[in-house]
GUSETOR-510976 format. One line per field, with one value per residue (C-alpha): residue in one letter; residue number from 0; x, y, z. Coordinates in steps of 0.1 Angstrom, whole numbers, always signed. Example, Ala and Ser with C-alpha at 12.3 -4.5 7.8 and 13.67 -1.06 7.14 Angstrom:
BEGIN
r = c(a | s)
k = c(0 | 1)
u = c(+123 | +137)
v = c(-45 | -11)
w = c(+78 | +71)
END
This chain:
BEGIN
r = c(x | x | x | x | x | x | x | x | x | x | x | x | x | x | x | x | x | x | x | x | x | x | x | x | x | x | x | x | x | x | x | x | x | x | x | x | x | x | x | x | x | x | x | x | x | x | x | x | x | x | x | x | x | x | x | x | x | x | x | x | x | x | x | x | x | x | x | x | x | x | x | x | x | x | x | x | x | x | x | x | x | x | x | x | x | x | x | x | x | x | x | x | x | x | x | x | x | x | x | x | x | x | x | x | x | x | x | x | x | x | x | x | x | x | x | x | x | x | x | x | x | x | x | x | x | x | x | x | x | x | x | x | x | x | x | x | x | x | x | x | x | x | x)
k = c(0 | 1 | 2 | 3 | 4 | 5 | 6 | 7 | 8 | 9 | 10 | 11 | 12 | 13 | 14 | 15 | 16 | 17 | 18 | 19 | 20 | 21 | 22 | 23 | 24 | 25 | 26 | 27 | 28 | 29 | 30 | 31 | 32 | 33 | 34 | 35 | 36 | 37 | 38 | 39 | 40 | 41 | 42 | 43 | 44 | 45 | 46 | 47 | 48 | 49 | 50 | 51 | 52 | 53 | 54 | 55 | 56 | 57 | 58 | 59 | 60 | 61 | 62 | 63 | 64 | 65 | 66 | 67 | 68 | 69 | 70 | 71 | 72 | 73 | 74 | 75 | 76 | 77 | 78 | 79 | 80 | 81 | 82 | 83 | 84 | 85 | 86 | 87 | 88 | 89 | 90 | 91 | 92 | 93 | 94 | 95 | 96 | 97 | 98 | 99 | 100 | 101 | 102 | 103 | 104 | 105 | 106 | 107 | 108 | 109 | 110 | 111 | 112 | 113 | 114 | 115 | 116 | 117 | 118 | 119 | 120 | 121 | 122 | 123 | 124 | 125 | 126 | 127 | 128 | 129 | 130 | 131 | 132 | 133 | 134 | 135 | 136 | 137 | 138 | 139 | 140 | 141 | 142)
u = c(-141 | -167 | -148 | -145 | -117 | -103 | -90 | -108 | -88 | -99 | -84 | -85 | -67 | -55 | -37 | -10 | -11 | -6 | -28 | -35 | -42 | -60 | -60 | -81 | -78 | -53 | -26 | -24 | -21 | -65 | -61 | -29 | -43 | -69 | -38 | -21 | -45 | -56 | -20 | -14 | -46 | -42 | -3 | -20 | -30 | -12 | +26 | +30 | +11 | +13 | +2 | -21 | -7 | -21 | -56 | -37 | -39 | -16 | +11 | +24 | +50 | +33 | +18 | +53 | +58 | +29 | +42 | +79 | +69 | +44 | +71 | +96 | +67 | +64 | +100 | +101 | +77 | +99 | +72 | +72 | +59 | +54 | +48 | +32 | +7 | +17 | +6 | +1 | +31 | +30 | +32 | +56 | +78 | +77 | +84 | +113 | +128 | +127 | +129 | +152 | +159 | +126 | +104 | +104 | +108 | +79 | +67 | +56 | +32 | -5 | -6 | -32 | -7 | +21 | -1 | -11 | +26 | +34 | +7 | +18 | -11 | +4 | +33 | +64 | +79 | +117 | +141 | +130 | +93 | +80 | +72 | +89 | +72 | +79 | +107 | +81 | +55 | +48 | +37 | +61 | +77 | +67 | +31)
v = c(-359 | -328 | -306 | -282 | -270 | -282 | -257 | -227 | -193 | -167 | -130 | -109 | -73 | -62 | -24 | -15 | -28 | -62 | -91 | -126 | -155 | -189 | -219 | -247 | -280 | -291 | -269 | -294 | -287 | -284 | -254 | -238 | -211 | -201 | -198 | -178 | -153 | -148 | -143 | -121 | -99 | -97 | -86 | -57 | -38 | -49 | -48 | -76 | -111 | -138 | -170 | -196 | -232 | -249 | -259 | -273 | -313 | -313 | -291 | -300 | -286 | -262 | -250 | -245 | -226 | -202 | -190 | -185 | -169 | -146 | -141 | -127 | -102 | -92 | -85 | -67 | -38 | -38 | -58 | -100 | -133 | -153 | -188 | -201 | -217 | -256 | -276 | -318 | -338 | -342 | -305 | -298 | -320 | -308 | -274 | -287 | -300 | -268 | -242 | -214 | -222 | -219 | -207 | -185 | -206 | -218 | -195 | -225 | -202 | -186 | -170 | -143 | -137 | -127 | -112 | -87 | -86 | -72 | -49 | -33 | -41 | -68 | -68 | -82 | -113 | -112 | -140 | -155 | -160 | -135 | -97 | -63 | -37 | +1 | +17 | +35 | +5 | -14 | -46 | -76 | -85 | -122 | -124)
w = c(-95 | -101 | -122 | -99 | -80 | -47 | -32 | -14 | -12 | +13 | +11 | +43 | +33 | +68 | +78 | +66 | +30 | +43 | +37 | +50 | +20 | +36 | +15 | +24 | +1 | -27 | -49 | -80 | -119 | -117 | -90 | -92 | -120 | -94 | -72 | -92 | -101 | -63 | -54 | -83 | -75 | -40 | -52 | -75 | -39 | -12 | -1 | +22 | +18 | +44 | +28 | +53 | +47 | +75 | +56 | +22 | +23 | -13 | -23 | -66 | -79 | -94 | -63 | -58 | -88 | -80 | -46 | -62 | -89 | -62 | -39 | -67 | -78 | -40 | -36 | -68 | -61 | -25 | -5 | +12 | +11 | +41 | +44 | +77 | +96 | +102 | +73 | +68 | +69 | +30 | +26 | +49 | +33 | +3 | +16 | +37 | +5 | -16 | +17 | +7 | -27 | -44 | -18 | +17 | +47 | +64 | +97 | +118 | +138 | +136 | +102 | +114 | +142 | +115 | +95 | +121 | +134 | +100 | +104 | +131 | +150 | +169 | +191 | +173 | +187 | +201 | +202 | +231 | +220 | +237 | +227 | +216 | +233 | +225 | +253 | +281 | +277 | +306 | +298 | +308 | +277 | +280 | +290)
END
């Protein structure tokens, strides 16, 4: 062990006030304060933040902590926090466990894809997989 942290956060702000968080490596007690304060910055200027899970090989408790506490300050000042991506079988595990009572439920798709869904610069998805288009456009619905 180095000393330094495991885990690499990458912040892409997007349109629309929404922004897409990628975390490559471990959420444990040594990297879950630089966690939180890239979650609670990113919170500071932008509405809507879609978290990337698919790169994080560990996921502590207090990794859990850090997105509950980030998705209570989202909803507070009226914005979201999506999980997604599809992360290791440890992690998804652990987020299976606490789903809906501690944390949002896991988007098991692209997290850039949501992230640009929410937006608005990507087509929403409807219930059949496929997209919404606006009435008048012409493009099949399920390309």
């Amino acid at each position: 062990m180095t000393g330094e942290p495991h885990l690499r956060v990458t912040v892409r702000p997007l349109d629309a006030g929404v922004v897409l968080v990628v975390l490559h490596g471990e959420v444990d007690l040594s990297t879950a304060p630089l966690l939180h304060d890239s979650l609670t910055g990113v919170l500071r200027g932008h509405r809507d933040v879609v978290v990337d899970l698919a790169g994080v090989t560990h996921l502590a408790c207090c990794g859990l902590g850090c997105l509950a506490e980030a998705q209570a300050r989202a909803a507070s000042r009226g914005g979201s926090l999506h999980l997604a991506g599809t992360p290791v079988a440890p992690v998804e595990r652990v987020l299976d466990l606490t789903r809906d009572r501690v944390i949002p439920a896991l988007h098991r798709r692209s997290a850039l894809a949501l992230a640009l869904e929410l937006a608005g610069t990507l087509p929403a998805r409807n219930a059949r997989g496929g997209h919404h288009h606006p009435p008048g456009d012409l493009r099949p619905a399920n390309p």
